[in-house]
Each structure stands twice: as C-alpha cells, then as structure tokens.
mmCIF file as gemmi writes it, N, C-alpha and C atoms, coordinates in Angstrom:
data_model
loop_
_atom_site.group_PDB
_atom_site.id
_atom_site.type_symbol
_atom_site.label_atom_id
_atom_site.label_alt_id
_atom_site.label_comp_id
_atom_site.label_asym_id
_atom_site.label_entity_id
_atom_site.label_seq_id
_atom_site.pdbx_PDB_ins_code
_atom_site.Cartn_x
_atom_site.Cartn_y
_atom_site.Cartn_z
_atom_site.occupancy
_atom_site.B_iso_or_equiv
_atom_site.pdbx_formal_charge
_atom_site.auth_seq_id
_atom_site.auth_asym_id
_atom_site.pdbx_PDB_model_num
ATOM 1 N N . UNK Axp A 1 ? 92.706 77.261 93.504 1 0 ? 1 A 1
ATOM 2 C CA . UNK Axp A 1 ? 91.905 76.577 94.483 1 0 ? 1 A 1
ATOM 3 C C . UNK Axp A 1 ? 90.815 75.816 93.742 1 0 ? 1 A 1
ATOM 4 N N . UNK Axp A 2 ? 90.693 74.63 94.366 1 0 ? 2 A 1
ATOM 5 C CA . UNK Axp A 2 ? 89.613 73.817 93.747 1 0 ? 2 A 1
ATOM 6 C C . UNK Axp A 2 ? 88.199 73.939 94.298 1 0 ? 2 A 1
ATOM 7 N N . UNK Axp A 3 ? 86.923 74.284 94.225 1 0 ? 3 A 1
ATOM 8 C CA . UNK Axp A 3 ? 86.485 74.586 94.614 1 0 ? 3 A 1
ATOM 9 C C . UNK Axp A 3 ? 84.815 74.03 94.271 1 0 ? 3 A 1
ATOM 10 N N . UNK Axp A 4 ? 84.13 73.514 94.752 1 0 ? 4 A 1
ATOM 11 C CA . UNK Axp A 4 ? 82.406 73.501 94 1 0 ? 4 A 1
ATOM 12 C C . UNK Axp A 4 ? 82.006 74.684 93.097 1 0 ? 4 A 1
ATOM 13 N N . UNK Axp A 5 ? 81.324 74.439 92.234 1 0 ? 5 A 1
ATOM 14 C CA . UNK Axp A 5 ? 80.768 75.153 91.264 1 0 ? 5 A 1
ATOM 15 C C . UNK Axp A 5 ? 79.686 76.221 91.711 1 0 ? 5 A 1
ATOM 16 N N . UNK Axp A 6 ? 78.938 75.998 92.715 1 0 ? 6 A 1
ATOM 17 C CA . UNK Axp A 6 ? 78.799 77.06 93.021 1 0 ? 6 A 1
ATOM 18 C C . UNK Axp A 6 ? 79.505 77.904 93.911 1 0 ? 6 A 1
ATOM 19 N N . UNK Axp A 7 ? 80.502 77.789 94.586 1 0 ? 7 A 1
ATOM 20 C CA . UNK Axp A 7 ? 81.508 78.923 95.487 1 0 ? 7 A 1
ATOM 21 C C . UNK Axp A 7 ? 81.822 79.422 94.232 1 0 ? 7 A 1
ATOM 22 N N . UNK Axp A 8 ? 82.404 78.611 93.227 1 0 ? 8 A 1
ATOM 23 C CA . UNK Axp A 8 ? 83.175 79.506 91.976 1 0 ? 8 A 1
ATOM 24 C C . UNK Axp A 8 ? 81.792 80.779 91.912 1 0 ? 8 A 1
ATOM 25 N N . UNK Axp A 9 ? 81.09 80.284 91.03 1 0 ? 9 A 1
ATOM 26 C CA . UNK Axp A 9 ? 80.349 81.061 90.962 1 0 ? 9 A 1
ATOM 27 C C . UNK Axp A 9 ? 79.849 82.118 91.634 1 0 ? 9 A 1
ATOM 28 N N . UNK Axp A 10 ? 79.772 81.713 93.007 1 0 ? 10 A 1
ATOM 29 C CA . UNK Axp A 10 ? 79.5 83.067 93.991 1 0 ? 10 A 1
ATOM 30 C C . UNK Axp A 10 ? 80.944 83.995 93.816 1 0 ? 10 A 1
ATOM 31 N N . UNK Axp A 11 ? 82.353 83.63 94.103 1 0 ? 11 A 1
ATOM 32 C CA . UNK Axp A 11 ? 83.063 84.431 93.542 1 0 ? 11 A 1
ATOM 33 C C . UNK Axp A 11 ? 83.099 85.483 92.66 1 0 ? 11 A 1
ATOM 34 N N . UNK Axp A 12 ? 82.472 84.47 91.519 1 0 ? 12 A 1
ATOM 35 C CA . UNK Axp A 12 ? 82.894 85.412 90.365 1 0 ? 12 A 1
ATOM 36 C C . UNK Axp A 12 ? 81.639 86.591 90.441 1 0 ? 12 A 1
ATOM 37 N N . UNK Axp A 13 ? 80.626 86.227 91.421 1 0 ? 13 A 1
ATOM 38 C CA . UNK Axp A 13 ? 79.799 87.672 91.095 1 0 ? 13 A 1
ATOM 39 C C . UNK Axp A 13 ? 80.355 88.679 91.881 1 0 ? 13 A 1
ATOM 40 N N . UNK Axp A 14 ? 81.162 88.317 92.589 1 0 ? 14 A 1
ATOM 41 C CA . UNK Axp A 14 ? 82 89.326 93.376 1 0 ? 14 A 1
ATOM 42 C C . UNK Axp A 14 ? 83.33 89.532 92.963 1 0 ? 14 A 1
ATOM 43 N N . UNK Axp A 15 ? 83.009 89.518 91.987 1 0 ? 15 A 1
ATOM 44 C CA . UNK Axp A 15 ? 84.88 90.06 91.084 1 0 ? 15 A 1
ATOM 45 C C . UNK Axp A 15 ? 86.241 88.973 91.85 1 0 ? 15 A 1
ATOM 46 N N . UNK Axp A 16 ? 86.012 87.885 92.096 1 0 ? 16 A 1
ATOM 47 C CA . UNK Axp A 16 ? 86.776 87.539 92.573 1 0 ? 16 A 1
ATOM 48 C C . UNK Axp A 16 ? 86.897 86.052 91.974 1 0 ? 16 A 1
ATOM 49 N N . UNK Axp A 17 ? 88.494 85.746 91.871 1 0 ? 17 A 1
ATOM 50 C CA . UNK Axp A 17 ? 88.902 84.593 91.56 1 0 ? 17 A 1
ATOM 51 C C . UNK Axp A 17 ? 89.325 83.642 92.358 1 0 ? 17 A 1
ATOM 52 N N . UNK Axp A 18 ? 89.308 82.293 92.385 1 0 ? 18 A 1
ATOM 53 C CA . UNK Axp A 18 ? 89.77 81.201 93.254 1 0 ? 18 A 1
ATOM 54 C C . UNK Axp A 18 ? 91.223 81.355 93.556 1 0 ? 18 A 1
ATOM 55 N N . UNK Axp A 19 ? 91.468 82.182 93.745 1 0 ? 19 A 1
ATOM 56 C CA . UNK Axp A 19 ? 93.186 82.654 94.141 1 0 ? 19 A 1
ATOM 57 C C . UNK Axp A 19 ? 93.314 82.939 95.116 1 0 ? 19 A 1
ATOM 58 N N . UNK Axp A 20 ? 94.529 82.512 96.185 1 0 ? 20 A 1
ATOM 59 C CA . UNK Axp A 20 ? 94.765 83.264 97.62 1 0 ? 20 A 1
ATOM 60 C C . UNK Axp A 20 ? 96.542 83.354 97.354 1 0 ? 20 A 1
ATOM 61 N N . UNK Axp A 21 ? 96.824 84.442 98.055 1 0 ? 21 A 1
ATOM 62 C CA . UNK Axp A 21 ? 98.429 84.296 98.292 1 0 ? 21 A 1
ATOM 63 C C . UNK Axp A 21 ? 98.297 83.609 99.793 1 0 ? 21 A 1
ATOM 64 N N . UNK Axp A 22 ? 99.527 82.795 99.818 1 0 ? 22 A 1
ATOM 65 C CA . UNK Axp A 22 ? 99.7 82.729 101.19 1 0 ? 22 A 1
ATOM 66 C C . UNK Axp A 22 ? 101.372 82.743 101.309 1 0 ? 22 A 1
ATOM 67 N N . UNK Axp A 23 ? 101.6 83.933 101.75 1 0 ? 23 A 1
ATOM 68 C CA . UNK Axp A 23 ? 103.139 84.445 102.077 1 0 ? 23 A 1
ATOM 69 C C . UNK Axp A 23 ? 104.089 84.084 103.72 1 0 ? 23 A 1
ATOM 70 N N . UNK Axp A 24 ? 105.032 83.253 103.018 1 0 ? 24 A 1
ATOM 71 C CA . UNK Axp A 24 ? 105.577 82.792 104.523 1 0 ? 24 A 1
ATOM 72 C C . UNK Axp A 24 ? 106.468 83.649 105.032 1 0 ? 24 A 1
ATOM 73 N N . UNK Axp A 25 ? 107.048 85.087 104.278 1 0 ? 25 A 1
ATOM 74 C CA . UNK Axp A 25 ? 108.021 85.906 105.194 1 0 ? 25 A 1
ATOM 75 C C . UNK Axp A 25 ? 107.708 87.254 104.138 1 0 ? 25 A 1
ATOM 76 N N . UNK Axp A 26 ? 107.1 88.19 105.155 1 0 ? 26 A 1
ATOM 77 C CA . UNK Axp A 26 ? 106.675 89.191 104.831 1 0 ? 26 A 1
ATOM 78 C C . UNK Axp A 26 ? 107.666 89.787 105.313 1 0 ? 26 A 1
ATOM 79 N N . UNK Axp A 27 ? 108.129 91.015 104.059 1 0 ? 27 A 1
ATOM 80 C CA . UNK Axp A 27 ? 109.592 91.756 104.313 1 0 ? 27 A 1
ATOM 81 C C . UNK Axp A 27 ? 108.952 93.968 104.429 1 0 ? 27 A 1
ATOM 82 N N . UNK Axp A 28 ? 107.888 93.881 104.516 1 0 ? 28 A 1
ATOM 83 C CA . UNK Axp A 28 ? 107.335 95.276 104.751 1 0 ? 28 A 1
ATOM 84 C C . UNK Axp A 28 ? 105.981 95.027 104.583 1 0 ? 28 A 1
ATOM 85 N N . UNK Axp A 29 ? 105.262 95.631 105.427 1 0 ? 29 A 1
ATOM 86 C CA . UNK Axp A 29 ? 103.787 95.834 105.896 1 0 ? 29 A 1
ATOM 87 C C . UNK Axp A 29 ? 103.17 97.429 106.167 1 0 ? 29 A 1
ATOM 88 N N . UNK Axp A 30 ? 102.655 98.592 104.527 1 0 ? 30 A 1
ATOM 89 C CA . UNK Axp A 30 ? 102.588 99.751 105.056 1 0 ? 30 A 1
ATOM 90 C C . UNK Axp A 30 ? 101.85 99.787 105.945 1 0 ? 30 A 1
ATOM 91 N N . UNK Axp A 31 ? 100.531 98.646 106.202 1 0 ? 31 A 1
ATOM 92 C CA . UNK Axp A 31 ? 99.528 98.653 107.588 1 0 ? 31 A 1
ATOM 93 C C . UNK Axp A 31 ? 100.555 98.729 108.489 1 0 ? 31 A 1
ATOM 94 N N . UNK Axp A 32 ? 101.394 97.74 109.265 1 0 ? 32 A 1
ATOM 95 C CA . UNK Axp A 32 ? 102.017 97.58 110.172 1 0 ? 32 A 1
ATOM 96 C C . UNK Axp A 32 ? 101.611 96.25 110.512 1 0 ? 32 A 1
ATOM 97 N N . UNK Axp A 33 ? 100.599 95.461 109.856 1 0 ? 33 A 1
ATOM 98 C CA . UNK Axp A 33 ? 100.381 94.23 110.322 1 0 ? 33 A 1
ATOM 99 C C . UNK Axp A 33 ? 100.048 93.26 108.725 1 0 ? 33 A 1
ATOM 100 N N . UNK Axp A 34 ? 100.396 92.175 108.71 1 0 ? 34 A 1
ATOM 101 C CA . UNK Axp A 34 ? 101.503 91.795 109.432 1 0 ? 34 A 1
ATOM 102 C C . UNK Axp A 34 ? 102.904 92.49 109.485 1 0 ? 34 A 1
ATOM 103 N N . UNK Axp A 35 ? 103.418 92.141 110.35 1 0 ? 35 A 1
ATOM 104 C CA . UNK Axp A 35 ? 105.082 92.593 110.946 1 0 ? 35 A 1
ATOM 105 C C . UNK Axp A 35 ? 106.022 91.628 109.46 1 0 ? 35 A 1
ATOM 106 N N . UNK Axp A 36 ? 106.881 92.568 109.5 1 0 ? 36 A 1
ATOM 107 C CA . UNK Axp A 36 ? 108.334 91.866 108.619 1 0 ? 36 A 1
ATOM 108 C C . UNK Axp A 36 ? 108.382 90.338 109.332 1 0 ? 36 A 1
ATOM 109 N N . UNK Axp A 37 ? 108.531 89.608 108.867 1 0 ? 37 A 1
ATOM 110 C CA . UNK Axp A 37 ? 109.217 88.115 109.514 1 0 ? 37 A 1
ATOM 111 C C . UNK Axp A 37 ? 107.916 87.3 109.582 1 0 ? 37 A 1
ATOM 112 N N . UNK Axp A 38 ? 106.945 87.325 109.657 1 0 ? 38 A 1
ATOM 113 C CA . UNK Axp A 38 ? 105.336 87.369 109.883 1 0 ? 38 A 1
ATOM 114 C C . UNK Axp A 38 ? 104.758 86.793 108.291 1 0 ? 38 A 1
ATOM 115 N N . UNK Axp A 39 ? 103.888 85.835 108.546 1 0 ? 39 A 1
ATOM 116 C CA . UNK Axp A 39 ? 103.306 85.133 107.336 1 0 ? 39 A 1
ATOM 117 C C . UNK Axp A 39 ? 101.687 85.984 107.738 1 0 ? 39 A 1
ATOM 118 N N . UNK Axp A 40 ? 101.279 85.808 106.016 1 0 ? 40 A 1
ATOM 119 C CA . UNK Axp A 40 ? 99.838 86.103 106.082 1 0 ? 40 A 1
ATOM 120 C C . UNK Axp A 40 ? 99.382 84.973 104.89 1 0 ? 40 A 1
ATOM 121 N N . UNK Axp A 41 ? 97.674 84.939 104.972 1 0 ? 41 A 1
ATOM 122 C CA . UNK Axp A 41 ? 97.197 84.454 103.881 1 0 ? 41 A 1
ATOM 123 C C . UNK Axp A 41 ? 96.162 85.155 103.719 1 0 ? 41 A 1
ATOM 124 N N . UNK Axp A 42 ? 95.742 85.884 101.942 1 0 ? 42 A 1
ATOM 125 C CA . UNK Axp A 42 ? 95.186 86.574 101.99 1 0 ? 42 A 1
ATOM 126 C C . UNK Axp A 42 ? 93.46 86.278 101.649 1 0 ? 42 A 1
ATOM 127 N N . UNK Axp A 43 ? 92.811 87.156 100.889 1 0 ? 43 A 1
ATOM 128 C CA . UNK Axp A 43 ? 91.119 86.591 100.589 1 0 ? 43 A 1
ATOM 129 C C . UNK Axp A 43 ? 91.299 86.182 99.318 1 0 ? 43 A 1
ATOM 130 N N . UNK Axp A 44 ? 90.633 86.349 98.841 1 0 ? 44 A 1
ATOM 131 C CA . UNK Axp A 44 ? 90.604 85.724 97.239 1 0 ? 44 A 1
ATOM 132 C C . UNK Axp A 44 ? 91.657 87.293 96.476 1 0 ? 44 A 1
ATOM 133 N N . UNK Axp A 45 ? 91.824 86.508 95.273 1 0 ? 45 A 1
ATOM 134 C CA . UNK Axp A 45 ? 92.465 87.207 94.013 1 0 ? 45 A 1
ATOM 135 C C . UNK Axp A 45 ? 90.984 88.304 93.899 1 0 ? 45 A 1
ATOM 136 N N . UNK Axp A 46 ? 91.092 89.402 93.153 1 0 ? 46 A 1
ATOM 137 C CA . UNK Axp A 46 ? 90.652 90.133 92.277 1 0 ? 46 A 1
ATOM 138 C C . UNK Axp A 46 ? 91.593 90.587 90.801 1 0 ? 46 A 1
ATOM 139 N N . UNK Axp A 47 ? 92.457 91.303 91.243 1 0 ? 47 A 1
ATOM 140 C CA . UNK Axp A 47 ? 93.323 91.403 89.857 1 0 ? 47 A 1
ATOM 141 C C . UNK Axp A 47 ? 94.856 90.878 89.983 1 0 ? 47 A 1
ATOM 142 N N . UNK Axp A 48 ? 95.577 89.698 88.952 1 0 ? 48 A 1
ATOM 143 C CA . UNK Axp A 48 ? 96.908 90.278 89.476 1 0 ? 48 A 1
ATOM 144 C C . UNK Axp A 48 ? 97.518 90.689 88.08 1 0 ? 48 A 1
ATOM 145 N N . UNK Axp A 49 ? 98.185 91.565 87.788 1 0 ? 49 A 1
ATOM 146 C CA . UNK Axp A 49 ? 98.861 92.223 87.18 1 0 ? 49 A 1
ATOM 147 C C . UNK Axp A 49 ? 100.408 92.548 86.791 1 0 ? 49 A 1
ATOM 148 N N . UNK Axp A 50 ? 100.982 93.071 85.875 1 0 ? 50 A 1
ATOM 149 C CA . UNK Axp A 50 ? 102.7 93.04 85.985 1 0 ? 50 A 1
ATOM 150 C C . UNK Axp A 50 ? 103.037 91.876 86.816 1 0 ? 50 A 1
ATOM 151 N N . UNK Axp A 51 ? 102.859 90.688 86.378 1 0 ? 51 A 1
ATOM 152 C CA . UNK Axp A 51 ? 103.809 89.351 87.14 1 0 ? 51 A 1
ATOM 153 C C . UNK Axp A 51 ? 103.749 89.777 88.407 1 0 ? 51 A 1
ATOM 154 N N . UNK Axp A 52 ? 103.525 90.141 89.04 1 0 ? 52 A 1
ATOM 155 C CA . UNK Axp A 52 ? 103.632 90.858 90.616 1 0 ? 52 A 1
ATOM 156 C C . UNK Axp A 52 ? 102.848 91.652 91.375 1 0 ? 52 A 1
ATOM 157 N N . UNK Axp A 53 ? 101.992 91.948 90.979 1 0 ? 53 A 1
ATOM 158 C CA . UNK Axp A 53 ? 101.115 92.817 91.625 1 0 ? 53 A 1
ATOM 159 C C . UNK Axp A 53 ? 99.294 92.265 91.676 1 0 ? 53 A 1
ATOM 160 N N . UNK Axp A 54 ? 99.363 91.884 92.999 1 0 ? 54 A 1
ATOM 161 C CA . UNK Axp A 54 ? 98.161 90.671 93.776 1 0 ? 54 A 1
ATOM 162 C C . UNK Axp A 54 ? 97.119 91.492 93.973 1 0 ? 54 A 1
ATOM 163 N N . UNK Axp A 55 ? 96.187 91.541 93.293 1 0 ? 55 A 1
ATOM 164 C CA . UNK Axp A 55 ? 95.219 92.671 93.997 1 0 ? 55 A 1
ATOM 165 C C . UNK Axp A 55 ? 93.701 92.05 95.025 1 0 ? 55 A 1
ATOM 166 N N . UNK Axp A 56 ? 93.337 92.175 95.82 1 0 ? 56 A 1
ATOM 167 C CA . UNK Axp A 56 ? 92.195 91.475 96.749 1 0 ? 56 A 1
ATOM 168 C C . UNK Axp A 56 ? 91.185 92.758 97.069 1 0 ? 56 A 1
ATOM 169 N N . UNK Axp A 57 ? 90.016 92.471 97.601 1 0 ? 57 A 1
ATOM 170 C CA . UNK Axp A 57 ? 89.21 93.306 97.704 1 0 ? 57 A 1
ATOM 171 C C . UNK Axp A 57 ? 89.652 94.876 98.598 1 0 ? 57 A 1
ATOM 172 N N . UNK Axp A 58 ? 90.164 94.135 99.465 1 0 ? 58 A 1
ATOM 173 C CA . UNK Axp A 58 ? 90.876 95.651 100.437 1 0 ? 58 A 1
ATOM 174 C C . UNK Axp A 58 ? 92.046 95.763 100.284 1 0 ? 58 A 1
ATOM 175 N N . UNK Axp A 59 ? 93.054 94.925 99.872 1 0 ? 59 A 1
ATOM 176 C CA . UNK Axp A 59 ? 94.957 95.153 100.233 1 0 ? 59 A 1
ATOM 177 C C . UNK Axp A 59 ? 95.359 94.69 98.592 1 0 ? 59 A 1
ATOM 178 N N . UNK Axp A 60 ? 96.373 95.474 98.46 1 0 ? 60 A 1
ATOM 179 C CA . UNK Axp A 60 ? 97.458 95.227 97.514 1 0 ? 60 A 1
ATOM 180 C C . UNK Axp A 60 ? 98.72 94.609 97.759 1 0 ? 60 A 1
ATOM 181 N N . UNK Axp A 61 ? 98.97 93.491 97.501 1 0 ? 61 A 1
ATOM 182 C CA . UNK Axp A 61 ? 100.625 93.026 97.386 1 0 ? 61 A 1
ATOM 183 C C . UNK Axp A 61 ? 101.315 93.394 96.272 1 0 ? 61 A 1
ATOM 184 N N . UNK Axp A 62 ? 103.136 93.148 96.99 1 0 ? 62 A 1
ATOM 185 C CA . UNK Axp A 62 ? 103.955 92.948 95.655 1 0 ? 62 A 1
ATOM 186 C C . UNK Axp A 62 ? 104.806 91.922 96.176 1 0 ? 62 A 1
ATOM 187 N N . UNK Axp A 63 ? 104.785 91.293 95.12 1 0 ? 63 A 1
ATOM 188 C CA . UNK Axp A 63 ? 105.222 89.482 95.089 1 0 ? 63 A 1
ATOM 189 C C . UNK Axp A 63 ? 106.319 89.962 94.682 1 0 ? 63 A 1
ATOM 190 N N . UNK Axp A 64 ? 107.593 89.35 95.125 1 0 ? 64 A 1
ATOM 191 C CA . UNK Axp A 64 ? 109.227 89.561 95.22 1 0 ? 64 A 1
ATOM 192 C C . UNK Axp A 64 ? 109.639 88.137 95.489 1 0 ? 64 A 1
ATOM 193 N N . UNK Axp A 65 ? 110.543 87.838 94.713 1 0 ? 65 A 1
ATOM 194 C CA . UNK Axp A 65 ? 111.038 86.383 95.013 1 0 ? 65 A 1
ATOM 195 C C . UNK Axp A 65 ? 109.933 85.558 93.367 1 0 ? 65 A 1
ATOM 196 N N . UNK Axp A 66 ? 110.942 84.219 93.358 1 0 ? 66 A 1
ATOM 197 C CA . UNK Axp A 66 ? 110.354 83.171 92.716 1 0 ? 66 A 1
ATOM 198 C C . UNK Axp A 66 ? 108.538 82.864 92.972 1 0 ? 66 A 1
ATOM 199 N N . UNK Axp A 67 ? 108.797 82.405 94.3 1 0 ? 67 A 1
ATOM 200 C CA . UNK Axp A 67 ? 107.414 82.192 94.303 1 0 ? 67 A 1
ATOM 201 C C . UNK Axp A 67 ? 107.201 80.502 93.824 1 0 ? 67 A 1
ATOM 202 N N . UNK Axp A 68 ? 106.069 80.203 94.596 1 0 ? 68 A 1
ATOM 203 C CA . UNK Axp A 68 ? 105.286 79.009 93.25 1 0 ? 68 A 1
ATOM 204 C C . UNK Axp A 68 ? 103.756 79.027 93.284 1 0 ? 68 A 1
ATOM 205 N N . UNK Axp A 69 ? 103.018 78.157 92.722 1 0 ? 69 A 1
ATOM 206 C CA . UNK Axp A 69 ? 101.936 77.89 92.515 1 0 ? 69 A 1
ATOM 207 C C . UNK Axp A 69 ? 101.702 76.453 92.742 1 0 ? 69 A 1
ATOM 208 N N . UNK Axp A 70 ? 100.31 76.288 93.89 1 0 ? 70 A 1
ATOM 209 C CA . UNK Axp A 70 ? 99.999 75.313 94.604 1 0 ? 70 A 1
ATOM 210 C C . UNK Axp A 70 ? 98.353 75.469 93.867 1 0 ? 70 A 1
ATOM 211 N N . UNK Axp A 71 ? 98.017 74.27 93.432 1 0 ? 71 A 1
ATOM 212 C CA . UNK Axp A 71 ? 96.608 74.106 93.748 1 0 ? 71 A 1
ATOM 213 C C . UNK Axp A 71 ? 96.024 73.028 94.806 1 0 ? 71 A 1
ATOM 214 N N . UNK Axp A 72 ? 95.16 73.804 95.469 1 0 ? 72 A 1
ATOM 215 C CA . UNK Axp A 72 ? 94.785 72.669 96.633 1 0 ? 72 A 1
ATOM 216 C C . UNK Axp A 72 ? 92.954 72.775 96.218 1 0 ? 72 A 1
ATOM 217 N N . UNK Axp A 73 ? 92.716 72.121 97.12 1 0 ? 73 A 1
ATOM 218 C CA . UNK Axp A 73 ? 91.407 71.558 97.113 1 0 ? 73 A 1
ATOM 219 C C . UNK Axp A 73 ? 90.225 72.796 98.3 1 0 ? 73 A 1
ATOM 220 N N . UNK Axp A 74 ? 89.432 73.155 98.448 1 0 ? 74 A 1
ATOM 221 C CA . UNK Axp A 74 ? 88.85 74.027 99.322 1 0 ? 74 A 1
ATOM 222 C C . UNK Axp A 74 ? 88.593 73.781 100.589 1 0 ? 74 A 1
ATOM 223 N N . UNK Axp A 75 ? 88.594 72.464 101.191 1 0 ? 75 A 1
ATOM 224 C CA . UNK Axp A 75 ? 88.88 72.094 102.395 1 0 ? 75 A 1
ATOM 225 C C . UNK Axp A 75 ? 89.949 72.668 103.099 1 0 ? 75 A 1
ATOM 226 N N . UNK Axp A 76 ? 91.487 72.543 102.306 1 0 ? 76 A 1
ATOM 227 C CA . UNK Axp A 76 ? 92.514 72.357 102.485 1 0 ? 76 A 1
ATOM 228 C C . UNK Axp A 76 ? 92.651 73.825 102.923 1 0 ? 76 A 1
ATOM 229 N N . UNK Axp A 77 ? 92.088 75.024 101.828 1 0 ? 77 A 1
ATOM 230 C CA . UNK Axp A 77 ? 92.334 75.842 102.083 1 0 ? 77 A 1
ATOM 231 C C . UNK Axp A 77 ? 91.995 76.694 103.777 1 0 ? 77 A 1
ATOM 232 N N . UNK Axp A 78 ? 90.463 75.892 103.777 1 0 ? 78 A 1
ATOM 233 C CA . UNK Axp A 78 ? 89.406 76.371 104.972 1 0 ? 78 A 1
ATOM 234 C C . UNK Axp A 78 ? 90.191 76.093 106.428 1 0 ? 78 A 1
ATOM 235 N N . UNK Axp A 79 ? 91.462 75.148 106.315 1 0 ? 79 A 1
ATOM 236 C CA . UNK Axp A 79 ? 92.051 74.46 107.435 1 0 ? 79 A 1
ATOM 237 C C . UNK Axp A 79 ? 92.799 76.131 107.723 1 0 ? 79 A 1
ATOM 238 N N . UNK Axp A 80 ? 93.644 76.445 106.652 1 0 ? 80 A 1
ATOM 239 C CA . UNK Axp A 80 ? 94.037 77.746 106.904 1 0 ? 80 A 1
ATOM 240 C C . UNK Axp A 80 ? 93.468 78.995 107.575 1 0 ? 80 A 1
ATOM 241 N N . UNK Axp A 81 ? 92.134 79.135 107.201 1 0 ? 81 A 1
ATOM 242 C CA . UNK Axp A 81 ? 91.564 79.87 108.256 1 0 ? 81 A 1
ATOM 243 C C . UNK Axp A 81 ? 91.173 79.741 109.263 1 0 ? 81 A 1
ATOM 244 N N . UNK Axp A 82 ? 91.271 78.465 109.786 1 0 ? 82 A 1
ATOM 245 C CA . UNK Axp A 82 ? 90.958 77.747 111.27 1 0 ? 82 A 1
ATOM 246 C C . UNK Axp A 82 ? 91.846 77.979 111.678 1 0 ? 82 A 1
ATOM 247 N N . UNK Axp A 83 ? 92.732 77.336 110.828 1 0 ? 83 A 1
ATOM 248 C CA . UNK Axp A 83 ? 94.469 77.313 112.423 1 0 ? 83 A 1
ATOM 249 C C . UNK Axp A 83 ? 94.474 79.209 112.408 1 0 ? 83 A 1
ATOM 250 N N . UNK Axp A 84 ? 94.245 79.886 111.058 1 0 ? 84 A 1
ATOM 251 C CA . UNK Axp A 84 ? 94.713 81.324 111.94 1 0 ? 84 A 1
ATOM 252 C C . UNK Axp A 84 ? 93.805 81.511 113.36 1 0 ? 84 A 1
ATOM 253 N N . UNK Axp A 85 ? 92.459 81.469 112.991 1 0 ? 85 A 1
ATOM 254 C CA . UNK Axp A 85 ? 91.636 82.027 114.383 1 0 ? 85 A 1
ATOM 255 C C . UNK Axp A 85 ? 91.986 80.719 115.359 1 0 ? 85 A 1
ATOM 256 N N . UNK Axp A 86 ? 92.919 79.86 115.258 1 0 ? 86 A 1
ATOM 257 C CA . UNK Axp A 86 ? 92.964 78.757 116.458 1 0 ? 86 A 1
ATOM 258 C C . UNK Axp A 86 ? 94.43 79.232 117.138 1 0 ? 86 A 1
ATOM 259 N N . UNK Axp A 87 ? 94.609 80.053 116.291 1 0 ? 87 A 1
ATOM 260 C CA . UNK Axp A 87 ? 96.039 80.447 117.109 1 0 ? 87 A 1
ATOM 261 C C . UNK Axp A 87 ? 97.754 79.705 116.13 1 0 ? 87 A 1
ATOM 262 N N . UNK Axp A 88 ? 96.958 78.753 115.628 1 0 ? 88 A 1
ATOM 263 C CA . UNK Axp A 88 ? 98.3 77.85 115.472 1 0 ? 88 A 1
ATOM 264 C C . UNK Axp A 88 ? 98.768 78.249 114.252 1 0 ? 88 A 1
C-alpha cells in the first residue's frame, strides 16, 4: 500500500506494515465469520511468515493458492472499507 509518510509511520509504531490481504474465496473460517465462499479484507500486516502465514493484530491467516501482489495507492484502499460498511 502506498501510503503518506506519516500513516507509514504511525503504523510502524504499532508493529504494523502497509500490508492488507484481501481474500476473494474463503475456504474455512475457525471464527465462523467470514463463511466459506465469503471474501474478507483484512487490517494491516504485522508478521508474515513461512510464505503463508499472514499475521494482523487480532487474526491469523493461511494463504493457499498462488495468490498475487497488488500495490495500490491509500485512497484506493479506504474505498474498500466504505463499500464494506456500505453494504456493497
């Protein structure tokens, strides 16, 4: 994520990196949410580890599949958290 120099910075005093997953088909959820079939996008990176393992302040993923890597701009990202709380 591209981001102003100071968000970076506020990040990084919070252990956190300009990283988000955003997963379009979630295949197990031990919360129960999201549901199998069900996309999420998560908060920032904290650790990721073994090629696969996403770590964020509260939840752990495991990345399965290819995958890619997008860099976008921080606007772009912020649209993502609108359309979730907009419903769409």
């Amino acid at each position: 994520m591209e981001a102003p120099r100071q968000v970076m910075q506020r990040m990084a005093g919070q252990s956190q990196q300009p990283v988000m997953l955003l997963a379009l088909d979630i295949l197990y959820s031990s919360s129960g949410a999201p549901r199998a079939g069900e996309w999420l996008r998560s908060t920032p990176l904290v650790a990721f580890t073994d090629e696969m393992y996403f770590r964020t302040q509260h939840t752990d993923y495991v990345l399965v599949g290819s995958g890619r890597r997008l860099a976008l701009q921080l606007s772009t990202v912020l649209q993502l958290f609108s359309s979730e709380q907009d419903g769409h």
